[in-house]
C-alpha positions as a Markdown table, in Angstrom:
| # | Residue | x | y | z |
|---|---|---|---|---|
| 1 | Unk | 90.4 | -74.8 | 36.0 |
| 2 | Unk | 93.6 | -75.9 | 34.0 |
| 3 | Unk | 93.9 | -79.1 | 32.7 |
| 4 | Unk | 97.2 | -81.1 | 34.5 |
| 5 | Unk | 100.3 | -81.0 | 32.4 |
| 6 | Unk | 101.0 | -84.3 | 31.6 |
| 7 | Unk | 104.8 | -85.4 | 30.9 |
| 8 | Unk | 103.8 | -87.7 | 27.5 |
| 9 | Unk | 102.2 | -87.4 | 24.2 |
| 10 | Unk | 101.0 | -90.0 | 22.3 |
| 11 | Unk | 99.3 | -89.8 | 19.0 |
| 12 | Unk | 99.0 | -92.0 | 15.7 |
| 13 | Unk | 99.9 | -91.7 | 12.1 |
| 14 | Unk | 100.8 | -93.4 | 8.9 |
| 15 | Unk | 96.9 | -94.4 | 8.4 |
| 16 | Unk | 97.1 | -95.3 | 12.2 |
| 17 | Unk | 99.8 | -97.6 | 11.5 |
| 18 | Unk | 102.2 | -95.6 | 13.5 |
| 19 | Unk | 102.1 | -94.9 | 16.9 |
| 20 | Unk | 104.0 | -92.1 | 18.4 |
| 21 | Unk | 105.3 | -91.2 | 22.1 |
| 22 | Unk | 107.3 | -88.0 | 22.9 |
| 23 | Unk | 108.4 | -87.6 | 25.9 |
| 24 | Unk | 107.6 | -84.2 | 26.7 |
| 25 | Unk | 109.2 | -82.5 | 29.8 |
| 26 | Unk | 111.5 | -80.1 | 28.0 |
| 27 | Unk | 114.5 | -79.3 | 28.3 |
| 28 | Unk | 115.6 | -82.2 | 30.1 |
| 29 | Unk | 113.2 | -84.5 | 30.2 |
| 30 | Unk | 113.6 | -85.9 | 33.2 |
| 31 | Unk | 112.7 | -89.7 | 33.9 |
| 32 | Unk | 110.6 | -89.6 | 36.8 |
| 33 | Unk | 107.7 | -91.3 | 38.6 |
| 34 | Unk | 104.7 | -89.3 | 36.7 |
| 35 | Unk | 106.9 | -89.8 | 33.4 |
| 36 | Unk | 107.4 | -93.4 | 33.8 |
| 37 | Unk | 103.8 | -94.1 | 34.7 |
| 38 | Unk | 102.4 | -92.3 | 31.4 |
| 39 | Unk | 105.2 | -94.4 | 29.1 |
| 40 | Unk | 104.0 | -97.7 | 31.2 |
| 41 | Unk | 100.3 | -97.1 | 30.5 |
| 42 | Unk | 101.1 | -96.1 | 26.9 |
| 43 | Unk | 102.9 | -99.3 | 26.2 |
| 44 | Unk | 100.8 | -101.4 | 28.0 |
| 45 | Unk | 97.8 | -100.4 | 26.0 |
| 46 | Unk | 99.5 | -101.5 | 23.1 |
| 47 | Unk | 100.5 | -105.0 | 24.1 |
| 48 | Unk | 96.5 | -105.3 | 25.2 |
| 49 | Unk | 95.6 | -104.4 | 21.6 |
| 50 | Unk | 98.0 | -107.4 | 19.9 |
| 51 | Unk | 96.6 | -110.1 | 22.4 |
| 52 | Unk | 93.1 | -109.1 | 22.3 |
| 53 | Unk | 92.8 | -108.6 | 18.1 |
| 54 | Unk | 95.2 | -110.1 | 15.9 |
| 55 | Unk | 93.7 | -107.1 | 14.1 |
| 56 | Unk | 95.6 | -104.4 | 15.1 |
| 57 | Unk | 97.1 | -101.8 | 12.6 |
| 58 | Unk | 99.8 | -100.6 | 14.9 |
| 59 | Unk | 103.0 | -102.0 | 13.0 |
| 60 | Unk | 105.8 | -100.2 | 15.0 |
| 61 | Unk | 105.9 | -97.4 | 17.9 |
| 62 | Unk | 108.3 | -94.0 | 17.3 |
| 63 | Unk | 109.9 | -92.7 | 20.7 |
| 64 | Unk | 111.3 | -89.3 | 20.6 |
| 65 | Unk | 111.5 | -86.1 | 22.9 |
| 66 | Unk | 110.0 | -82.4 | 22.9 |
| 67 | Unk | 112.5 | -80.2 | 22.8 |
| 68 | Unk | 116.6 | -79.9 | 22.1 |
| 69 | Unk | 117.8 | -82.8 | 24.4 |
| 70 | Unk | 116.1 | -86.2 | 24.5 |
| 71 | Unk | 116.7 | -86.8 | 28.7 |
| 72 | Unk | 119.1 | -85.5 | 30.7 |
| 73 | Unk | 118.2 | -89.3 | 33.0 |
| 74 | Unk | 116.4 | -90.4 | 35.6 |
| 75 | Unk | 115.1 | -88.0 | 38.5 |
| 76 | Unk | 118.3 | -87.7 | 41.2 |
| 77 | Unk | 115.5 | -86.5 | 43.9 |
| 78 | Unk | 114.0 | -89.7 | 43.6 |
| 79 | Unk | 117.0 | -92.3 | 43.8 |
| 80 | Unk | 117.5 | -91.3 | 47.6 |
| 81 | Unk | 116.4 | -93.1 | 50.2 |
| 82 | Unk | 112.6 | -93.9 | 51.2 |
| 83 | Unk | 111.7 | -93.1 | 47.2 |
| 84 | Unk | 114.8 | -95.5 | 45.2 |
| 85 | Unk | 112.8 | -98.5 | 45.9 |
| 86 | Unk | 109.8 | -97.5 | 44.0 |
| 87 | Unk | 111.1 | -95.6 | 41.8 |
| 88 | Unk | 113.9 | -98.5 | 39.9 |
| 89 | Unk | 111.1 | -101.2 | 41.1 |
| 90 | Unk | 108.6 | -98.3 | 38.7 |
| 91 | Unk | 111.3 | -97.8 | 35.8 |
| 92 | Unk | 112.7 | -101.9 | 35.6 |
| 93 | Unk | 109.2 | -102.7 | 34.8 |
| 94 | Unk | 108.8 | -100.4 | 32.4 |
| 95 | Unk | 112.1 | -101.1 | 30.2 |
| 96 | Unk | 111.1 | -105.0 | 30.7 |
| 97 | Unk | 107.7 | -104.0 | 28.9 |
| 98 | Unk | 109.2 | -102.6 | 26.1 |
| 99 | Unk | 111.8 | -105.4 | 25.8 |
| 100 | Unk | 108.8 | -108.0 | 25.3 |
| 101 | Unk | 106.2 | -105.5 | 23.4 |
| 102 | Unk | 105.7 | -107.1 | 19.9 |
| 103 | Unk | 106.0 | -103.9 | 17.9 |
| 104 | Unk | 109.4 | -102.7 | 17.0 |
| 105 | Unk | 110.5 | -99.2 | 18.9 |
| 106 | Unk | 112.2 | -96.9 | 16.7 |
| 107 | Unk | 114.1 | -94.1 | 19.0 |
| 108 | Unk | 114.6 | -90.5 | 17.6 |
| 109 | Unk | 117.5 | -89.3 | 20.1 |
| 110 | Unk | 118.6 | -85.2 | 19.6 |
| 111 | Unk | 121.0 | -83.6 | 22.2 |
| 112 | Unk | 121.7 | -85.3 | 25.2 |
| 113 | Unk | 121.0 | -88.8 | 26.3 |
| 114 | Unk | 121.7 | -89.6 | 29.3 |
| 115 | Unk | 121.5 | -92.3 | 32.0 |
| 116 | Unk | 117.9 | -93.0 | 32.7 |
| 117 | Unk | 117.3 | -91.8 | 28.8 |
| 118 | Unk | 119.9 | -93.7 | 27.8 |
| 119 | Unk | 118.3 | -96.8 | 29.2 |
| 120 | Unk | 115.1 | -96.0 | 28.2 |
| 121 | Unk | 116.8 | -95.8 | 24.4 |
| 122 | Unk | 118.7 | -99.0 | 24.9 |
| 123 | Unk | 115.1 | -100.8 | 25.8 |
| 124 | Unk | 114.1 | -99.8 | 22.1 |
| 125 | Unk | 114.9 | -101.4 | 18.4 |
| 126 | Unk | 116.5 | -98.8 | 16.2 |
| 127 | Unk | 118.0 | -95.3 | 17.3 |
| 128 | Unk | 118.3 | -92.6 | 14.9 |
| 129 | Unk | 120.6 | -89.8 | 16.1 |
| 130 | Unk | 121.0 | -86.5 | 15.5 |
| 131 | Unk | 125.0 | -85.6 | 14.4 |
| 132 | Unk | 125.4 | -83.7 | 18.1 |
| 133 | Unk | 124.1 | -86.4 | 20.3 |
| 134 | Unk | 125.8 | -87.0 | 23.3 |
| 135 | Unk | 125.0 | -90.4 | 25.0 |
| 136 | Unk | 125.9 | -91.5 | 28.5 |
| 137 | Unk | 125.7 | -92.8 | 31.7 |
| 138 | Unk | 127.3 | -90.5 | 34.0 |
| 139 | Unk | 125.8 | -92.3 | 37.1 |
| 140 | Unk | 129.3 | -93.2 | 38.5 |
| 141 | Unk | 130.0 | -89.6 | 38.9 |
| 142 | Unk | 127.3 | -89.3 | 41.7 |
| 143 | Unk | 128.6 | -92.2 | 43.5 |
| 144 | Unk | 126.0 | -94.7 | 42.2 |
| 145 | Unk | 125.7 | -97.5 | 39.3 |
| 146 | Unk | 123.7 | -97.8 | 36.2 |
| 147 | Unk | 121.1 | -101.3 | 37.1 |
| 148 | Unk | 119.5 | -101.1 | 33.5 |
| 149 | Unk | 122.3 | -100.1 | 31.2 |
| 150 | Unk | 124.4 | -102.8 | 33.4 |
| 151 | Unk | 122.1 | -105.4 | 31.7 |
| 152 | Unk | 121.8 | -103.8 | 28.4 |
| 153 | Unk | 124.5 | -101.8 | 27.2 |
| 154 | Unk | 126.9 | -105.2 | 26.9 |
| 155 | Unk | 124.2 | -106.3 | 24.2 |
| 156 | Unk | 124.6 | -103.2 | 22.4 |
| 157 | Unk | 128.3 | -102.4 | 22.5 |
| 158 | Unk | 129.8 | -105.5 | 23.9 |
| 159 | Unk | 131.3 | -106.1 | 27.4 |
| 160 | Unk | 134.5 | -104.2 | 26.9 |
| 161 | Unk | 133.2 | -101.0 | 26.0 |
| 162 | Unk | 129.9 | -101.1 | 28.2 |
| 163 | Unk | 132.5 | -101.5 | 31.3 |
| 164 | Unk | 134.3 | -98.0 | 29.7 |
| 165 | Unk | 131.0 | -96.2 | 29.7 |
| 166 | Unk | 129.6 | -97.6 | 33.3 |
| 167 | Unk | 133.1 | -97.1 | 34.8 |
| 168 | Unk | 134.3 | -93.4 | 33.6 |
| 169 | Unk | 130.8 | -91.9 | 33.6 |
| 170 | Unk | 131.9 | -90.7 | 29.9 |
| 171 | Unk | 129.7 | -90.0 | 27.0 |
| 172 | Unk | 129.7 | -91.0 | 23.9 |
| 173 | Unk | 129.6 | -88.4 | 20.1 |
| 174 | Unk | 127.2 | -89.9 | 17.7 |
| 175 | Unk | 129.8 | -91.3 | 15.4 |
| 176 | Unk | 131.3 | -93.5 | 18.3 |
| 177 | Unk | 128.3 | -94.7 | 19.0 |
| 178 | Unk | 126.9 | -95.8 | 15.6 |
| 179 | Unk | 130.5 | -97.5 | 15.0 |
| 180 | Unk | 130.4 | -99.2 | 18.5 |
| 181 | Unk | 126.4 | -100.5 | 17.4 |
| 182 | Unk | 124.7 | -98.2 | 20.4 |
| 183 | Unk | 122.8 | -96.7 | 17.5 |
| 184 | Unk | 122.3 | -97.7 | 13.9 |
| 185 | Unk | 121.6 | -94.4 | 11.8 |
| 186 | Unk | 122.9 | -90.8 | 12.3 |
| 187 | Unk | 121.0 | -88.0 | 10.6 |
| 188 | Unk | 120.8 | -84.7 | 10.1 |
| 189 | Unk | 116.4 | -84.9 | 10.9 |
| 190 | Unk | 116.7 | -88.2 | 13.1 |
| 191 | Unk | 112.8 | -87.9 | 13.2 |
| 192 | Unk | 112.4 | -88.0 | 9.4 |
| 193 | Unk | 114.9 | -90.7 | 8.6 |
| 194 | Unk | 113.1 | -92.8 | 11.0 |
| 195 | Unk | 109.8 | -92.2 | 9.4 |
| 196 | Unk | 111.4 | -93.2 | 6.2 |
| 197 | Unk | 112.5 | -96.2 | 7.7 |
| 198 | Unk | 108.8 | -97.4 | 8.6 |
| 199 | Unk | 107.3 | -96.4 | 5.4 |
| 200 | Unk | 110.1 | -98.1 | 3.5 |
| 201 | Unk | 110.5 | -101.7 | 5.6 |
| 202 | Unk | 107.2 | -101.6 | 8.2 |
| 203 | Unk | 104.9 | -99.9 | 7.1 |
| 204 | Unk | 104.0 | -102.7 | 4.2 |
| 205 | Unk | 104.1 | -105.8 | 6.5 |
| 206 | Unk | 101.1 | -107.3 | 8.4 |
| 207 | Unk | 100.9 | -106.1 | 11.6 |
| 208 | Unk | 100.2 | -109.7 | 13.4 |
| 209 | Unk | 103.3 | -111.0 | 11.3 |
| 210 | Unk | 105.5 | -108.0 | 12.7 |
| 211 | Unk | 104.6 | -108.9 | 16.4 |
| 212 | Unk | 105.5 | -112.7 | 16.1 |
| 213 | Unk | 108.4 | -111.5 | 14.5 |
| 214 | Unk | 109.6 | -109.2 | 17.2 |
| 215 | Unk | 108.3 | -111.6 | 19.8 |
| 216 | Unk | 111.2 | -114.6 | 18.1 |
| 217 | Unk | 113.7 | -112.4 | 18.1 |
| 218 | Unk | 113.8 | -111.9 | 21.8 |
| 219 | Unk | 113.1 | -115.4 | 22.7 |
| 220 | Unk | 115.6 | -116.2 | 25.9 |
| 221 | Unk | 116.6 | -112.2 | 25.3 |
| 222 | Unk | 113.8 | -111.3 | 28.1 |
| 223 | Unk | 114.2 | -114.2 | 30.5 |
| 224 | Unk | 118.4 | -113.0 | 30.8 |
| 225 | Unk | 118.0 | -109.3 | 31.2 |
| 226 | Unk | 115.4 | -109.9 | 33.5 |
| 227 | Unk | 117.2 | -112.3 | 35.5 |
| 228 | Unk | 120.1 | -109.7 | 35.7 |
| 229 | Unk | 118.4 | -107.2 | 35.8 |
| 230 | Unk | 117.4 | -108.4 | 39.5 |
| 231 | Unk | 120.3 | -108.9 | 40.3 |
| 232 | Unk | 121.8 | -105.7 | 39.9 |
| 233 | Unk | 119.1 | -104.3 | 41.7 |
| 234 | Unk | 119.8 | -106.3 | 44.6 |
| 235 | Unk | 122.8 | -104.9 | 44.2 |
| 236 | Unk | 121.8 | -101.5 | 44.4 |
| 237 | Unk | 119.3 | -101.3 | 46.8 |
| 238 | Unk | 120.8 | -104.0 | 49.3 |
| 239 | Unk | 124.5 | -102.5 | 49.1 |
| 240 | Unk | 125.2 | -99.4 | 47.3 |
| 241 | Unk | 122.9 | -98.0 | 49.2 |
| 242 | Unk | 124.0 | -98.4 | 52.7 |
| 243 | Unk | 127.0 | -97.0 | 51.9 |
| 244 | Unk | 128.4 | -93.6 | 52.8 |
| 245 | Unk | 129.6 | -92.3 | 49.3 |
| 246 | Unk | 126.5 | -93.2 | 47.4 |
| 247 | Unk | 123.8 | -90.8 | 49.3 |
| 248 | Unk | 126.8 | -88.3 | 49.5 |
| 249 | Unk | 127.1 | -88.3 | 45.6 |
| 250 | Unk | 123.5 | -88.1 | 45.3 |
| 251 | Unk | 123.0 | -84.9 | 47.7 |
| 252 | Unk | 126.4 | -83.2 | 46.6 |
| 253 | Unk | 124.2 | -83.3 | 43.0 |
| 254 | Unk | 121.5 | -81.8 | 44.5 |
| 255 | Unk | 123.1 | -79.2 | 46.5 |
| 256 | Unk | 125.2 | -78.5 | 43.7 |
| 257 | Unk | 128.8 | -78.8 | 45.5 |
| 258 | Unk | 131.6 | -81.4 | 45.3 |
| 259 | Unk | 131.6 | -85.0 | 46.7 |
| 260 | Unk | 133.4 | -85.5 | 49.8 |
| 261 | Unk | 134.4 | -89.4 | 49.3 |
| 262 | Unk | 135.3 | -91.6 | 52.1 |
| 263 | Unk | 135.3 | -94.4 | 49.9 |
| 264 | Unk | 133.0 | -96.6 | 51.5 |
């Protein structure tokens, strides 16, 4: 009998100091149920292990992706009715659990990054980008909105240009990004100048240090996105979902055809 094929791997390195998580659904990647479930239990083992052992060697956590594209999003099948509720219920808990894990996330991002992927980027520390990239949250295009990048792309970019990228649907070349502060390094092996990073500044510190560390940082940071971040998804479930235009976006994707708008 075959083993399942399971959506995540996780291993450790850097004299168990580093964990790693790749996501590892290729080519797209696609954030859904069985993906976010594997990235919630991996992150929630972690956050055991600094509040039962100020012990732990784990001094940062490196997120990347099997394959040429880091995620193409979020799974459209499940944002229609009778599975959306679960589903951004599933994935908002998850991004809120990496916004208060005390370990720094450093996110290797090649190819395309896109909505849900995005999001799940945006809930890291440090991104370290390939010179291709492509970030983006082309939500709008379908008819619906972008809850979690709502919430956190203004921190990252600023209101201004966070409205741009919600609004048009448009994505983002590497160099715009790091200019704009979405991402802080571009780099020919993404993977390898992030490793360089946690040998040169991490790797060295203590381990219960780093989490207290990570954990002021974010003080009032987690209480505001969370707060937003229900209310966005108020939004979406209460509203943009009883409308006409939003389920017509989302099936036109699926059937692979053009929107027929009626603007409501």
């Amino acid at each position: 009998m075959m083993s399942p094929i399971t959506p995540l791997k996780t291993w450790r390195e850097q004299d168990e100091t580093l964990l790693r998580i790749r996501l590892s659904a290729p080519k797209s990647n696609i954030i859904d149920a069985a993906m976010v479930a594997e990235l919630a239990k991996a992150f929630a083992q972690q956050k055991q292990a600094f509040t039962a052992s100020a012990q732990t060697k784990i001094r940062a956590i490196l997120l990347d992706a099997e394959g040429p594209h880091f995620s193409f999003g979020a799974s459209v099948e499940e944002h229609l009715p009778g599975q959306c509720v679960k589903m951004l219920k599933g994935f908002h808990t998850l991004l809120l659990q990496m916004l208060s894990l005390h370990l720094p996330i450093l996110v290797v991002i090649r190819g395309q990054c896109l909505g849900g992927g995005l999001e799940l980027a945006c809930a890291g520390s440090r991104l370290f980008v390939s010179p291709e990239a492509k970030m983006g949250q082309p939500e709008i295009v379908l008819g619906v909105i972008a809850p979690a990048a709502s919430c956190l792309l203004p921190l990252r970019v600023g209101q201004a240009l966070a409205e741009d990228m919600l609004l048009s649907g448009r994505s983002l070349d590497a160099a715009e990004a790091k200019e704009n502060g979405l991402i802080q390094v571009i780099a020919e092996n993404p993977e390898a100048s992030a490793l360089n990073y946690f040998e040169t500044h991490l790797k060295s510190k203590s381990a219960s240090s780093m989490g207290f560390a990570q954990q002021a940082a974010r003080i009032g940071l987690i209480g505001d996105v969370k707060r937003k971040l229900a209310a966005v998804e108020e939004l979406y479930l209460n509203e943009l979902m009883k409308t006409h235009d939003a389920i017509e976006g989302l099936n036109a994707f699926l059937e692979k055809r053009p929107p027929q708008w009626n603007n409501s």
